[in-house]
DSSP file (Angstrom, degrees, kcal/mol; ACC not computed):
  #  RESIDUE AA STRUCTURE BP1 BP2  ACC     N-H-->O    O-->H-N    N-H-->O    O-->H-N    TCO  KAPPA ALPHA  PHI   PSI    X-CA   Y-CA   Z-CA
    1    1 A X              0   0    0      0, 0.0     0, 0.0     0, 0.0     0, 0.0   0.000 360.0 360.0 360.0 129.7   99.3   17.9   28.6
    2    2 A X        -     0   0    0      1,-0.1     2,-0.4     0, 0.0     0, 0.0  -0.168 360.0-132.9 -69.8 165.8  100.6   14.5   29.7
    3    3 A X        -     0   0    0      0, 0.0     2,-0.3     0, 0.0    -1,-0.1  -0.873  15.6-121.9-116.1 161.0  103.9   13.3   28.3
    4    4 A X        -     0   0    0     -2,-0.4     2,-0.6     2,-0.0     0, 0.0  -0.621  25.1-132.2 -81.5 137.5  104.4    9.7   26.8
    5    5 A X        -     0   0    0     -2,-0.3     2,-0.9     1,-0.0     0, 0.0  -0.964  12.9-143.9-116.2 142.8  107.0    7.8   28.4
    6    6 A X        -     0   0    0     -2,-0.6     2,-0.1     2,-0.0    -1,-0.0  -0.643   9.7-157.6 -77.4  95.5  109.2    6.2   26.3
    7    7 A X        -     0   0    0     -2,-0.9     2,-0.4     3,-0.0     3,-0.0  -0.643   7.9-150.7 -94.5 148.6  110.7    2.6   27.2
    8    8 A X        -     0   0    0      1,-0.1     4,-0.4    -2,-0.1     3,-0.2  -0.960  13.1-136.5-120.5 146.9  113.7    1.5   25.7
    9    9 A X  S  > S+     0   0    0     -2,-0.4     4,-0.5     1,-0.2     3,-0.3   0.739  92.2  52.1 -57.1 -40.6  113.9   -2.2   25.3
   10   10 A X  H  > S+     0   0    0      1,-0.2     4,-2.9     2,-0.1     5,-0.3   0.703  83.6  76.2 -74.5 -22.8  117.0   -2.7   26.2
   11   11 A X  H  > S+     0   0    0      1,-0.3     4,-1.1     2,-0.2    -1,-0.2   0.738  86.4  64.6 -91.0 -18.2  117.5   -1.2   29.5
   12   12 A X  H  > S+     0   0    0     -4,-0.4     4,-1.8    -3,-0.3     3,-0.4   0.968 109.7  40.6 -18.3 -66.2  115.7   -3.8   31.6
   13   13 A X  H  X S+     0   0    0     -4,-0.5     4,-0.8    -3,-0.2    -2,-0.2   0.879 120.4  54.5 -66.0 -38.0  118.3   -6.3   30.5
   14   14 A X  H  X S+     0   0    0     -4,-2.9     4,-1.5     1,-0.2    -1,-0.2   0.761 107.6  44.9 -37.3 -38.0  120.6   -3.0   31.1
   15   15 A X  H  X S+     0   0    0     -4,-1.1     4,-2.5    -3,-0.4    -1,-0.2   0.975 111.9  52.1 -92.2 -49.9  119.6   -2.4   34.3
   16   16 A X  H  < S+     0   0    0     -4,-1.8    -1,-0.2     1,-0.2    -2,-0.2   0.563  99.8  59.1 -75.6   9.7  119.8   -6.1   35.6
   17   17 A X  H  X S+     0   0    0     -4,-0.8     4,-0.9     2,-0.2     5,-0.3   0.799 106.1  52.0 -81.3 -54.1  123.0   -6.8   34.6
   18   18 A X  H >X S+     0   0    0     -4,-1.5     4,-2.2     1,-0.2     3,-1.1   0.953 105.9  55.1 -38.4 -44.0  124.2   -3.8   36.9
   19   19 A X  H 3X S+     0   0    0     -4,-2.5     4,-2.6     1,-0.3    -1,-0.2   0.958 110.4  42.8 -87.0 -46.7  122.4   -5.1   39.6
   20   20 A X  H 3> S+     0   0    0      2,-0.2     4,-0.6     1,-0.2    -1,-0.3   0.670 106.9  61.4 -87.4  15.9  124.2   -8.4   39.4
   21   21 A X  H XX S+     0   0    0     -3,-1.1     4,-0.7    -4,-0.9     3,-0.5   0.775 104.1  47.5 -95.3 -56.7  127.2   -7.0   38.9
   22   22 A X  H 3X S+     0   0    0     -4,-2.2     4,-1.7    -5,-0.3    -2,-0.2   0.840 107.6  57.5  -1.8 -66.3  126.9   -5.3   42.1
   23   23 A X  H 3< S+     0   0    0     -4,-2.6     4,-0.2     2,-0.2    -1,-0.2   0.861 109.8  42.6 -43.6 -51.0  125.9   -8.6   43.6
   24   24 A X  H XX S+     0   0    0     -4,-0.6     3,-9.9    -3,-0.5     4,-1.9   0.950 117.5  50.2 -64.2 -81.1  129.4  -10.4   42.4
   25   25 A X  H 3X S+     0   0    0     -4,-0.7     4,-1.5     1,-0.3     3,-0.3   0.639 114.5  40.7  -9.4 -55.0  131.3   -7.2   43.5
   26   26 A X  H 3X S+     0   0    0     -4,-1.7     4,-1.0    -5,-0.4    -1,-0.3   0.551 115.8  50.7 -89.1  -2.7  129.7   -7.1   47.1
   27   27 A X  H <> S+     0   0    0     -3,-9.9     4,-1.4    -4,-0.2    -1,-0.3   0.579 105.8  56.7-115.0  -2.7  130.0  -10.9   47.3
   28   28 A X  H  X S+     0   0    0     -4,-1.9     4,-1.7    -3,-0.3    -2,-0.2   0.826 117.0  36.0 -73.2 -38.0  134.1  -10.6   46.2
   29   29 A X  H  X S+     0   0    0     -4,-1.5     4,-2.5     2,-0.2     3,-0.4   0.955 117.5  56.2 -82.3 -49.0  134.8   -8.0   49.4
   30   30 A X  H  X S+     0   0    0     -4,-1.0     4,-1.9     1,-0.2     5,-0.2   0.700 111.2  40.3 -22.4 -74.8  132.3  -10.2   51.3
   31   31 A X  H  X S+     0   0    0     -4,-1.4     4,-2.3     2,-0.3    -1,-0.2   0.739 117.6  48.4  -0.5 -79.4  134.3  -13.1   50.7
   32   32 A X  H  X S+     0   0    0     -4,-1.7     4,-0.6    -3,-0.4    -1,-0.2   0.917 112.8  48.2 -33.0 -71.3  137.5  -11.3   51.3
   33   33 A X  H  X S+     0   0    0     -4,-2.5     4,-1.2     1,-0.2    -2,-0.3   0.541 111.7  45.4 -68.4 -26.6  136.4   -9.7   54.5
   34   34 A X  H  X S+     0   0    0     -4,-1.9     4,-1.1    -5,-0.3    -1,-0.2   0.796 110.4  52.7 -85.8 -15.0  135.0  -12.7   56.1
   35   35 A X  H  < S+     0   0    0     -4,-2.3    12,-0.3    -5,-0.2    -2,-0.2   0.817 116.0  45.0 -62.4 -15.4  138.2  -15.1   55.1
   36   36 A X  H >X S+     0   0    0     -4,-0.6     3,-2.0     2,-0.2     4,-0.8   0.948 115.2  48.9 -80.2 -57.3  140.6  -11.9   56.9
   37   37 A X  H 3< S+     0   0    0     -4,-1.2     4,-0.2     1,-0.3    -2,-0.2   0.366 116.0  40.1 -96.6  15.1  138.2  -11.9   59.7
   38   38 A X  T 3X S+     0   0    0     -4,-1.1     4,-2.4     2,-0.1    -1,-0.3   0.316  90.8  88.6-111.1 -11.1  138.3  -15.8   60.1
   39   39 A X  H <> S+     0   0    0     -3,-2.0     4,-0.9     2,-0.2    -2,-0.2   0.666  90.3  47.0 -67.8 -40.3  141.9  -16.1   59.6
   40   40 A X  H  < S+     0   0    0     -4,-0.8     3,-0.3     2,-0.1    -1,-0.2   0.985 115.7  43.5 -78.1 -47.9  142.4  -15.5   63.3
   41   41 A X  H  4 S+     0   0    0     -4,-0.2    -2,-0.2     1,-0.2    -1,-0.1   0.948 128.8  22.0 -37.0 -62.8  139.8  -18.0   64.4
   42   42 A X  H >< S-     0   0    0     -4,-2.4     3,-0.7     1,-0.3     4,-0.3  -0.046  97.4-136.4-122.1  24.0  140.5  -20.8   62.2
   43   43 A X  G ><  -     0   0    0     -4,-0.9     3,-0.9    -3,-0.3    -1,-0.3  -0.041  63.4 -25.7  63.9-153.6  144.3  -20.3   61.0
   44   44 A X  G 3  S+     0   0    0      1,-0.3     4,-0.4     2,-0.2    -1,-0.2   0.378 120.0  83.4 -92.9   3.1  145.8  -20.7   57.6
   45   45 A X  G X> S+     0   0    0     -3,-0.7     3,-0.7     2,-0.2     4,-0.6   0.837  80.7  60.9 -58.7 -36.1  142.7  -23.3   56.7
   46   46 A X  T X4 S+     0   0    0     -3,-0.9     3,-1.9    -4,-0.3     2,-0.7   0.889  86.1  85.4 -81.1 -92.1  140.4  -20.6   55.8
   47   47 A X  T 3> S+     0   0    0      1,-0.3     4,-1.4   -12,-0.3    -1,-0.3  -0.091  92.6  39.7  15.7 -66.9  143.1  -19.6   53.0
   48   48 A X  H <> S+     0   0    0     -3,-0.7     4,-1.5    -2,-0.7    -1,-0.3   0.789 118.7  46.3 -91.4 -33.9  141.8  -22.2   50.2
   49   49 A X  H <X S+     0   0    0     -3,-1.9     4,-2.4    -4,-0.6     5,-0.4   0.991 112.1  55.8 -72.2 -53.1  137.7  -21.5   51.0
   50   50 A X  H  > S+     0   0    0      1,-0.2     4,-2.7     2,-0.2    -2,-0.2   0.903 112.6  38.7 -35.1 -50.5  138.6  -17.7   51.0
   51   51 A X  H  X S+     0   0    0     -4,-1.4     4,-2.2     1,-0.2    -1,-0.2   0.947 111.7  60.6 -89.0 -39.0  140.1  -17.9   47.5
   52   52 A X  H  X S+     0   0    0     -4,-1.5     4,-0.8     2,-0.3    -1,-0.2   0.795 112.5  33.2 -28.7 -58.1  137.5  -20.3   46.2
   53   53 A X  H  X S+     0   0    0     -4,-2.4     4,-2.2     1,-0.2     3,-0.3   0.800 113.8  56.7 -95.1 -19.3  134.4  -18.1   46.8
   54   54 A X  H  < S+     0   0    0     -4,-2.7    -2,-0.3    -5,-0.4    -1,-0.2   0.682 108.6  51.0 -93.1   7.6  136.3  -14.8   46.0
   55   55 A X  H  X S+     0   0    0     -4,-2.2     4,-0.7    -5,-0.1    -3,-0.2   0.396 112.1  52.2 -84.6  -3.7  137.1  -16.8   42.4
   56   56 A X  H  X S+     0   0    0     -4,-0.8     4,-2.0    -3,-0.3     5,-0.3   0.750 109.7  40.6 -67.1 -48.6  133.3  -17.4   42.3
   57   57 A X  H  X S+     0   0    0     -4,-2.2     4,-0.9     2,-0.2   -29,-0.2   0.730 113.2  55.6 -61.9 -12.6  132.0  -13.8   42.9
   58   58 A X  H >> S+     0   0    0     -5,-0.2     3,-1.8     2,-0.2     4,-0.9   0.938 105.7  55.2 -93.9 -62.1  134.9  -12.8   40.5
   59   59 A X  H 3X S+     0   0    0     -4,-0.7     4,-2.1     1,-0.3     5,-0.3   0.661 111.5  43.7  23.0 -65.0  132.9  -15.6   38.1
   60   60 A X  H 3X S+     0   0    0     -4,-2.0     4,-1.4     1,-0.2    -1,-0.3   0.883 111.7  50.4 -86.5 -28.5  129.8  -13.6   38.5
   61   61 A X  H <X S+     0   0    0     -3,-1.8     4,-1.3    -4,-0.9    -2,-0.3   0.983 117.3  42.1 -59.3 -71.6  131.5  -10.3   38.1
   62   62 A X  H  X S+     0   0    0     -4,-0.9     4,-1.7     2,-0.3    -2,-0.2   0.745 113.4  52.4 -76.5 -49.1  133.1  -11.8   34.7
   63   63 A X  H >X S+     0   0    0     -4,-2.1     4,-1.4    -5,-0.3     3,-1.3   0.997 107.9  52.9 -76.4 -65.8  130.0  -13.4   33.5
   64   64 A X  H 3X S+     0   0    0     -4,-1.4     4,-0.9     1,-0.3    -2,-0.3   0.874 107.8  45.6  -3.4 -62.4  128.0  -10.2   33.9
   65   65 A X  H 3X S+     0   0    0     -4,-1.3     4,-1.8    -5,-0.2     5,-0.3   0.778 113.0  57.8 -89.8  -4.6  130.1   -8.2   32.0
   66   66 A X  H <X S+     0   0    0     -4,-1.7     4,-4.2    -3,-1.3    -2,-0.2   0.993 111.2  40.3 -31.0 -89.9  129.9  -11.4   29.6
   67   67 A X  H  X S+     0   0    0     -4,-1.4     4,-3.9     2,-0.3     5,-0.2   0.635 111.8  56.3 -48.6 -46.9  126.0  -11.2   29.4
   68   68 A X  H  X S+     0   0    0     -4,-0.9     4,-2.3    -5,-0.5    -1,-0.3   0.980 109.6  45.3 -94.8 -49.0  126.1   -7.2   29.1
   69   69 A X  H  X S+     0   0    0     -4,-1.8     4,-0.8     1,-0.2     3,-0.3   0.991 120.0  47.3 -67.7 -40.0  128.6   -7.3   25.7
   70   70 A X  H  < S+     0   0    0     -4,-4.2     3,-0.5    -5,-0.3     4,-0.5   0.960 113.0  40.6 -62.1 -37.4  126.3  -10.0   24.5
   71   71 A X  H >< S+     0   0    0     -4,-3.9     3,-0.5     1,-0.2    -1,-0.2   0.811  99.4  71.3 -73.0 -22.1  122.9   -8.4   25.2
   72   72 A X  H >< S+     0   0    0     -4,-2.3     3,-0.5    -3,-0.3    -1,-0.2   0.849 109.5  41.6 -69.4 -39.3  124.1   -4.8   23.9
   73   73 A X  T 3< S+     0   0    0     -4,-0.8    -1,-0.3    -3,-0.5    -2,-0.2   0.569 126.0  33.3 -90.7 -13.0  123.9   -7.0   20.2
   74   74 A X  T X  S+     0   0    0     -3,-0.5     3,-1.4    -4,-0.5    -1,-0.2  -0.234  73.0 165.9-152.9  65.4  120.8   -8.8   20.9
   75   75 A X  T <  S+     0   0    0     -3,-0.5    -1,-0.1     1,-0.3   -62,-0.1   0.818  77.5  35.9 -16.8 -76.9  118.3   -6.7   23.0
   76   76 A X  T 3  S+     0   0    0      2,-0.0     2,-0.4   -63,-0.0    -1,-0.3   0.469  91.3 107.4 -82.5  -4.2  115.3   -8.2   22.8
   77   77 A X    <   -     0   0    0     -3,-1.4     3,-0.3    -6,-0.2    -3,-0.1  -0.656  54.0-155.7 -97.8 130.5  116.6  -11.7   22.8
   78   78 A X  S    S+     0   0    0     -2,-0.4    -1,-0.2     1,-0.3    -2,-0.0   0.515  80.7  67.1 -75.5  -4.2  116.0  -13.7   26.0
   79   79 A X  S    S+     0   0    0      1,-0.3    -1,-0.3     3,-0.0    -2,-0.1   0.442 100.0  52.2-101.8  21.7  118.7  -16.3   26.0
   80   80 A X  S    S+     0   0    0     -3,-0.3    -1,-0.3    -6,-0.1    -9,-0.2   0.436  79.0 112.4-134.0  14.2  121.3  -13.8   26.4
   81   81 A X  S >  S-     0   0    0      1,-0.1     3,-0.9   -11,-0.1     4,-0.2  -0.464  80.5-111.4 -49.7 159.3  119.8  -12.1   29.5
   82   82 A X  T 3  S+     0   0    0      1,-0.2     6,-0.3   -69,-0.2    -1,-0.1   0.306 118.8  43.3 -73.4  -4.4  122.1  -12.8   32.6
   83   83 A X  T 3  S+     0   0    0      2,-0.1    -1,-0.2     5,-0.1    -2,-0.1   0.103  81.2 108.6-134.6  26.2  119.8  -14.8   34.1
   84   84 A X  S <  S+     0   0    0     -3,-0.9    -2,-0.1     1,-0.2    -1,-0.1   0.860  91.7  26.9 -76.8 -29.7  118.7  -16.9   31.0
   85   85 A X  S    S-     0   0    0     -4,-0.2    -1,-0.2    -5,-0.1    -2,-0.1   0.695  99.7-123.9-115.8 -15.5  120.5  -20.4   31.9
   86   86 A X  S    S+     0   0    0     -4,-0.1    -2,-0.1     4,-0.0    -3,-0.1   0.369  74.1 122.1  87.6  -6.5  120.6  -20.2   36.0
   87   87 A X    >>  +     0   0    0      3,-0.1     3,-8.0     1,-0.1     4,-1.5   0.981  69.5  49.0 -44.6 -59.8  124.1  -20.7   36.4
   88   88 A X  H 3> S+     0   0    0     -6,-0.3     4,-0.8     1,-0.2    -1,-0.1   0.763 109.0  50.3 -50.5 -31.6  124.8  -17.4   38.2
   89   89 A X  H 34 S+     0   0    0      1,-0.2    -1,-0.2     2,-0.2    -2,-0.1   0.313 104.3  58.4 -72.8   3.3  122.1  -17.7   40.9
   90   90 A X  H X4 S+     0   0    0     -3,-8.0     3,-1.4     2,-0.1     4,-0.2   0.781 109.3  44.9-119.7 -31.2  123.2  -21.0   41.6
   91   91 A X  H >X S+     0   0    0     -4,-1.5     4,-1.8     1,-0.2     3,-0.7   0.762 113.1  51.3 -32.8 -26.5  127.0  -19.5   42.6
   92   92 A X  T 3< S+     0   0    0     -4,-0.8    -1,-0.2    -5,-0.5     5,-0.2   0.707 109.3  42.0-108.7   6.5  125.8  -17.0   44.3
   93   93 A X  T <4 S+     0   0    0     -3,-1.4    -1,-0.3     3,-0.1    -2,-0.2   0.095 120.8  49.6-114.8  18.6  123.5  -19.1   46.5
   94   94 A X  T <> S+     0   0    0     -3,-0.7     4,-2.6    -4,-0.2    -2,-0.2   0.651 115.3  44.6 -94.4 -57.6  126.9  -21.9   46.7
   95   95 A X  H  X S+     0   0    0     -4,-1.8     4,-0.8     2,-0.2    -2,-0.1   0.387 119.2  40.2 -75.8  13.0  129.1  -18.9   47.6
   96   96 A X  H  > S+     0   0    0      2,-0.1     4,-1.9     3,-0.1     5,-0.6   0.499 120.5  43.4 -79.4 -57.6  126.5  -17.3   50.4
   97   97 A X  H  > S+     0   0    0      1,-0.2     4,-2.4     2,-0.2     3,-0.3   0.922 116.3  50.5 -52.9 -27.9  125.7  -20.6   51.6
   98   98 A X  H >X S+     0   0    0     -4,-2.6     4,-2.5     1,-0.3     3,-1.3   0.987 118.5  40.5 -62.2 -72.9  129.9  -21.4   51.4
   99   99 A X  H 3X S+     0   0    0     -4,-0.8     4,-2.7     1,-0.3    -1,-0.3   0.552 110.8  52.6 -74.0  -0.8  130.5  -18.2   53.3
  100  100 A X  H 3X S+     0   0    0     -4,-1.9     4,-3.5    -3,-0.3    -1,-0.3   0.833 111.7  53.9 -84.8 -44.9  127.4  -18.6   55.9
  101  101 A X  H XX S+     0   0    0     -4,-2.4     4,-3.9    -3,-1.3     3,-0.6   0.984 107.2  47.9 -60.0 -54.3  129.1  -22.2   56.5
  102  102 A X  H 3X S+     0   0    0     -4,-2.5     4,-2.6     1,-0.3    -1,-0.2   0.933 108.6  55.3 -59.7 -38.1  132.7  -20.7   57.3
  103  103 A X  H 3< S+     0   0    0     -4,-2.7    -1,-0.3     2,-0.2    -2,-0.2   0.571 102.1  52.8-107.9  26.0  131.4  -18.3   59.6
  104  104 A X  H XX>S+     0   0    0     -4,-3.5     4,-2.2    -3,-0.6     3,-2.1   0.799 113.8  45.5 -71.5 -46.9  129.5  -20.6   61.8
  105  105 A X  H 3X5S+     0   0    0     -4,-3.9     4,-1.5     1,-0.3     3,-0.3   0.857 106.8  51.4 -75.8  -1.5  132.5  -22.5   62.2
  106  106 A X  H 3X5S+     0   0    0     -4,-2.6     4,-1.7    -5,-0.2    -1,-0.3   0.878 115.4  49.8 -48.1 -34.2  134.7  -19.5   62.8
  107  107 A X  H <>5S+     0   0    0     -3,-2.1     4,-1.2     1,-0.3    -2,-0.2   0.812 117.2  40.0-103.2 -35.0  131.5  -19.1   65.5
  108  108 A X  H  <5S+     0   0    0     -4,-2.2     4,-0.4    -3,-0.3    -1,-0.3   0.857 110.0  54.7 -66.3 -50.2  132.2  -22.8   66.7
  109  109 A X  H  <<S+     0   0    0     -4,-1.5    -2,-0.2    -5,-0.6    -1,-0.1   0.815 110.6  55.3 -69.0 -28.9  136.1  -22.6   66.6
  110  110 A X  H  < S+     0   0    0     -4,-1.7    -2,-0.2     1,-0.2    -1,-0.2   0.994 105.7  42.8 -85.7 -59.3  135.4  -19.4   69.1
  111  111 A X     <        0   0    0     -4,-1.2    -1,-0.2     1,-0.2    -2,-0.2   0.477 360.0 360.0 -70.9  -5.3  133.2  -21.0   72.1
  112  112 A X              0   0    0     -4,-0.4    -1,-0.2    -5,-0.0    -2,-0.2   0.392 360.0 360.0 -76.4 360.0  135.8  -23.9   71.8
C-alpha cells in the first residue's frame, strides 16, 4: 500500500528562511575572516569596510528571523515570505560583491 505524503504549507517558507539565515551567518564570518586576513595587507583601512559588511550580514541574519516570526502568523501569505520585497538579495549581492572588491585589492596591495 502506498502512503500519502502529507505537505505542510508552511514549511517551504520554513525551510527558506533557514537557508537564508545560514547565508547571513556564513556571510558575517566571511566578512570577519576576510577583514582579519586583509588587515595585514591593507592596514587599519580595512577596519570600516569590515564592520560595514559584517553589519549587513548581521541585517540579513536579523531580517530572517524578522520574516520567520512573521510568516509563523501568516503561512500562506506571500508578502511575508523572506524574499517577498528583494531587499535581502540585494545586500547579499552588495556585501559579496563589497567583499570580492576588498580582496582584490588586498591581491593588488600584495604584488605592489
Amino acid at each position: 500500500m502506498r502512503e500519502e505524503l502529507v505537505r505542510d504549507p508552511g514549511m517551504q517558507q520554513e525551510r527558506t528562511t533557514l537557508a537564508w539565515r545560514r547565508t547571513g551567518l556564513a556571510l558575517l564570518v566571511g566578512s570577519l575572516t576576510i577583514g582579519r586576513l586583509t588587515l595585514d595587507s591593507l592596514g587599519p583601512a580595512v577596519l570600516a569596510p569590515t564592520a560595514l559588511t559584517a553589519a549587513m550580514a548581521l541585517y540579513v541574519v536579523l531580517g530572517t528571523l524578522r520574516q520567520r516570526r512573521l510568516g509563523q502568523d501568516h503561512p500562506q501569505d506571500p508578502r511575508f515570505s523572506v524574499l517577498s520585497d528583494g531587499r535581502l538579495v540585494a545586500v547579499v549581492a552588495a556585501v559579496i560583491g563589497a567583499l570580492s572588491v576588498g580582496e582584490l585589492a588586498a591581491a593588488v596591495a600584495t604584488l605592489l
